[in-house]
N, C-alpha and C positions, 0 to 999 in steps of 0.2 A: 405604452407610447401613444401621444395623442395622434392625430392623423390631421389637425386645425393647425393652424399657425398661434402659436402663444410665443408671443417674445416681446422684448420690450416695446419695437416698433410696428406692432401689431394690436393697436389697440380695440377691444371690446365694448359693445352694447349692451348693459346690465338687461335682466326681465325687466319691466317695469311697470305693474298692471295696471289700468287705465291707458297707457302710454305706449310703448314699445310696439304696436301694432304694425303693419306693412309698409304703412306712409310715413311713419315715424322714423323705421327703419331704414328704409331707401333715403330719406334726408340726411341724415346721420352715415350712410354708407359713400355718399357723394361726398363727402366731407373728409372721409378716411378711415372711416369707422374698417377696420377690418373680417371684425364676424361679430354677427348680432345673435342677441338672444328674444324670442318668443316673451309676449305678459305670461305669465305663471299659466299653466293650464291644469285642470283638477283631473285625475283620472280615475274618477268616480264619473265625474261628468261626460267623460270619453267614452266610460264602461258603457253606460245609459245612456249616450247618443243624446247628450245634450244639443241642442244647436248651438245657444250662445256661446257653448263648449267649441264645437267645430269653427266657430268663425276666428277663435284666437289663432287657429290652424292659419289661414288666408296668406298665401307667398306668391313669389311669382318668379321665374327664369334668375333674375337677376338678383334677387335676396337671398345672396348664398356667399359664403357657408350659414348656414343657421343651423342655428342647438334650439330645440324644443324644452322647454324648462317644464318639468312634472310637478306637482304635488299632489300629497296623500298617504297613509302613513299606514297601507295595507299592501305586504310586498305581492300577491298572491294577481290585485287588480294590477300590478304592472305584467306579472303573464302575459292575464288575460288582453288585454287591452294592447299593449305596444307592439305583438305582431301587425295590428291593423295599421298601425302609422311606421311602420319599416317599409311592409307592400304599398305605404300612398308614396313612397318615396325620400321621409324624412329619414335622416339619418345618424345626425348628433342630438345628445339627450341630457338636458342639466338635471338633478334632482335638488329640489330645493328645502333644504335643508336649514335654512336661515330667517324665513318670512317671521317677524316676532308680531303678525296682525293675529284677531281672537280669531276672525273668521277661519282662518288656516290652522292658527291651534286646536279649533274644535275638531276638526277632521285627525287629529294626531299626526299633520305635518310640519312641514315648517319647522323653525327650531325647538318645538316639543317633540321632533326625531334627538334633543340632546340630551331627553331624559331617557330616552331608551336607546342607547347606542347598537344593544343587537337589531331590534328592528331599523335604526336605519341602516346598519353595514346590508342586510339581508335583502331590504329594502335596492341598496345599489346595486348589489349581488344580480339581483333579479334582473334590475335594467341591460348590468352588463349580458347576461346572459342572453338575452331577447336582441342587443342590438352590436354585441360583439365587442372584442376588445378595439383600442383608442377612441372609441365613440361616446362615451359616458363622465361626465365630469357630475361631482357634487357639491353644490355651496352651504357652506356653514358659518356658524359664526364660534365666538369662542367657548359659549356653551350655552347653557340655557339662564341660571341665576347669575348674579352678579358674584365672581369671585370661587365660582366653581366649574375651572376650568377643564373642559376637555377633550377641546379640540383636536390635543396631539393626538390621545388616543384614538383618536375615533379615526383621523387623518390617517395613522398609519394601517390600520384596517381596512379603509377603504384600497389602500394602495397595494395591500395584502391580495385584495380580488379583484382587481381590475380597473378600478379608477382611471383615468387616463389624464385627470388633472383633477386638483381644488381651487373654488376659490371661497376666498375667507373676507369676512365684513366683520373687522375686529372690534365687536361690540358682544356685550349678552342680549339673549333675547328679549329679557327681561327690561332692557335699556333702548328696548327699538330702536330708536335714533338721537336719544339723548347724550349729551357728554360728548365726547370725541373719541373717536378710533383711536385705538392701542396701533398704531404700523408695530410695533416692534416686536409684537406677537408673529406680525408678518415673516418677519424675518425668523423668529422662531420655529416656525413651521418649516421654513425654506432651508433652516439648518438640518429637520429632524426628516424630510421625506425627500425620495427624489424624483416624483411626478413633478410638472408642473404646476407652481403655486401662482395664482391670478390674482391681484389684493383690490380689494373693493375697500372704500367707506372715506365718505369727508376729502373725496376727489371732484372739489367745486371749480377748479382751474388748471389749465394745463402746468402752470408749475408748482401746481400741488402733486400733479402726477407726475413729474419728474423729480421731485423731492424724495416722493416715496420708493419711488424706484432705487435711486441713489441711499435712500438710509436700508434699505430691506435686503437688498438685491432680488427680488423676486421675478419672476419669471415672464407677467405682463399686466398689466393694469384695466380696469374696466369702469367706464364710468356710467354711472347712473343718473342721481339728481343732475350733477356739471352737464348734461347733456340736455336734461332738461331745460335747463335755461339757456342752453344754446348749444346748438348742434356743431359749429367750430370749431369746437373743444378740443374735436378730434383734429382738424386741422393744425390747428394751435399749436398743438402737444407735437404731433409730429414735425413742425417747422422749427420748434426748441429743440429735439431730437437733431435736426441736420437734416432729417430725410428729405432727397431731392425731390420726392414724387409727391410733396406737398403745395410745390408751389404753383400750380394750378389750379388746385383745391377752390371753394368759393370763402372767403373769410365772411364774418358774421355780418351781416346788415338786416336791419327788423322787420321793413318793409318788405323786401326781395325774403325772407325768410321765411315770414308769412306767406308772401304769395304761394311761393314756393311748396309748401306745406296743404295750402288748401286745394292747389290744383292735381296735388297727389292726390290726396284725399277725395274729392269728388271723383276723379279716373277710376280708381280702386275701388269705392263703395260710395255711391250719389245721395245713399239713403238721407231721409233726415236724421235718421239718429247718429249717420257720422256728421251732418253738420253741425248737429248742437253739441260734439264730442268738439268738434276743433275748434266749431267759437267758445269753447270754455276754455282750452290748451292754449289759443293763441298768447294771451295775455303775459304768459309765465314769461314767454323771451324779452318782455321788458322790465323783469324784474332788476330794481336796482337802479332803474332809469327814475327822471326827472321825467314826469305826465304822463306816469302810467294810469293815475285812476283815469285820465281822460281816454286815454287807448284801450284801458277793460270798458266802458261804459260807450263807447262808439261801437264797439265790436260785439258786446253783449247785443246791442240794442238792433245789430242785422236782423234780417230776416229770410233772406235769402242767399244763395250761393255768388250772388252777381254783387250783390248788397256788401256782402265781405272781403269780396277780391277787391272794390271800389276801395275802401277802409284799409287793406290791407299798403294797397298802391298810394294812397296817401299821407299813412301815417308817418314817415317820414317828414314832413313839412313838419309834425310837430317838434319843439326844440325839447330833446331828450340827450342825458348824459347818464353814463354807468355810474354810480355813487361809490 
């Protein structure tokens, strides 16, 4: 049994590396995000006391619940390594199971856990073990090559030792992100286990996330890229749902979104290297808009933190429409 709120009105913040970081997170949480997820963190990188490793760690009082999402595809370093982050405090733990990048398939994580289904159940096994039952969820996809599927197996496995939910991006790995999600794998899965099942993939708008919901019946939705390009998403979705406690929510606007976003960002971590992180990011929320190249090319061209908020606070005046 999970110990998170997973339900339909409970909607989820995918990993999302480069992205999902604490300021990303808290925007998205203002919004309605119900429980976020951690960028992927390596637990090699943990084992050896990476920094750049430690910094995906970075929360704060109010970013919670959050699930730290693992990869790594040696169940021996989740041991070792996950008592340290139970005693910092973290408590929910995705294993990711799903990443179809080479970087992650070289370490033998990621959905190269679907070639070898005992290492990843063992792999979970271990997690549950170290961080207790409802704490542990695994994401997968529907397997590794295109049309060799085997997700159910592996999903009722999981459910066998402790899992405390799935969620599923119904794609092969081998398809990273091309094609279109299969939902009706979704629903397959949600016929065959009776954990909670969470459906990822091709949730670019809130009524796409209520479609899926409606065709699958699954258990709660998460979105990823759709968040990317606008944090709302989650508002959105929730005020098609009914739910009353949306309507104070902030709906999307680019300008205020932006600021919004940078003045977290600088609170949280002033470094340079988050500012040229968010004058790269900012861009994305005008995707689909009329004058975006002029909004990436004002905003690339800051230089400093005052220089962006100035950019951020005007871009509005320019005449932009969603396509």
């Amino acid at each position: 049994m999970s110990l998170l709120p997973i339900s339909p009105d409970s909607p989820w913040l995918a990993p999302l590396a480069g992205y999902s970081d604490l300021p990303f997170r808290m925007l998205c949480r203002r919004r309605g995000c119900a429980t976020a997820c951690t960028e992927m963190v390596s637990i090699k990188g943990l084992k050896y006391d990476g920094k750049g490793t430690k910094a995906l760690l970075a929360t704060c009082d109010e970013d919670n619940p959050l699930v730290v999402q693992l990869f790594g595809g040696e169940p021996q370093d989740y041991f070792l390594t996950m008592p340290q982050l139970v005693d910092e405090g973290y408590s929910f733990f995705d294993l990711n199971a799903g990443c179809p990048v080479k970087k992650v398939l070289k370490t033998g994580g990621g959905s190269a856990l679907h070639l070898d289904p005992d290492r990843l159940v063992a792999t979970a096994q271990a997690m549950v073990a170290v961080a207790g039952e409802g704490r542990v969820g695994v994401k997968i996809r529907l397997g590794f090559m295109n049309g060799e599927d085997n997700f159910l197996e592996i999903a009722k496995r999981l459910e066998d030792i402790g899992a405390a939910w799935i969620t599923m991006h119904p794609r092969y790995g081998k398809q990273m992100f091309s094609g279109t999600a299969d939902w009706s794998k979704l629903a397959e899965l949600k016929r065959n286990i009776s954990i909670p099942v969470i459906g990822s993939g091709d949730l670019f708008t809130a009524e796409a996330a209520i479609e899926c919901i409606r065709q699958t019946g699954i258990d709660g939705i998460m979105f990823a890229r759709g968040a990317l390009y606008d944090p709302a998403i989650f508002s959105r979705y929730l005020k098609l749902l009914g739910n009353p406690s949306c309507v104070d929510l902030p709906p999307f606007d680019l300008g205020k979104t932006m600021e919004e976003h940078i003045l977290m960002t600088r609170e949280f971590d002033g470094s340079n290297r988050s500012f040229r992180k968010i004058r790269s990011i900012l861009p994305r929320y005008a995707k689909g808009m009329d004058g975006i190249r002029a909004i990436r090319s004002e905003l690339t061209a800051c230089q400093n933190w005052d220089e962006l908020l100035d950019k951020a606070r005007n871009v509005s005046k320019l005449t932009m429409n969603r396509c």
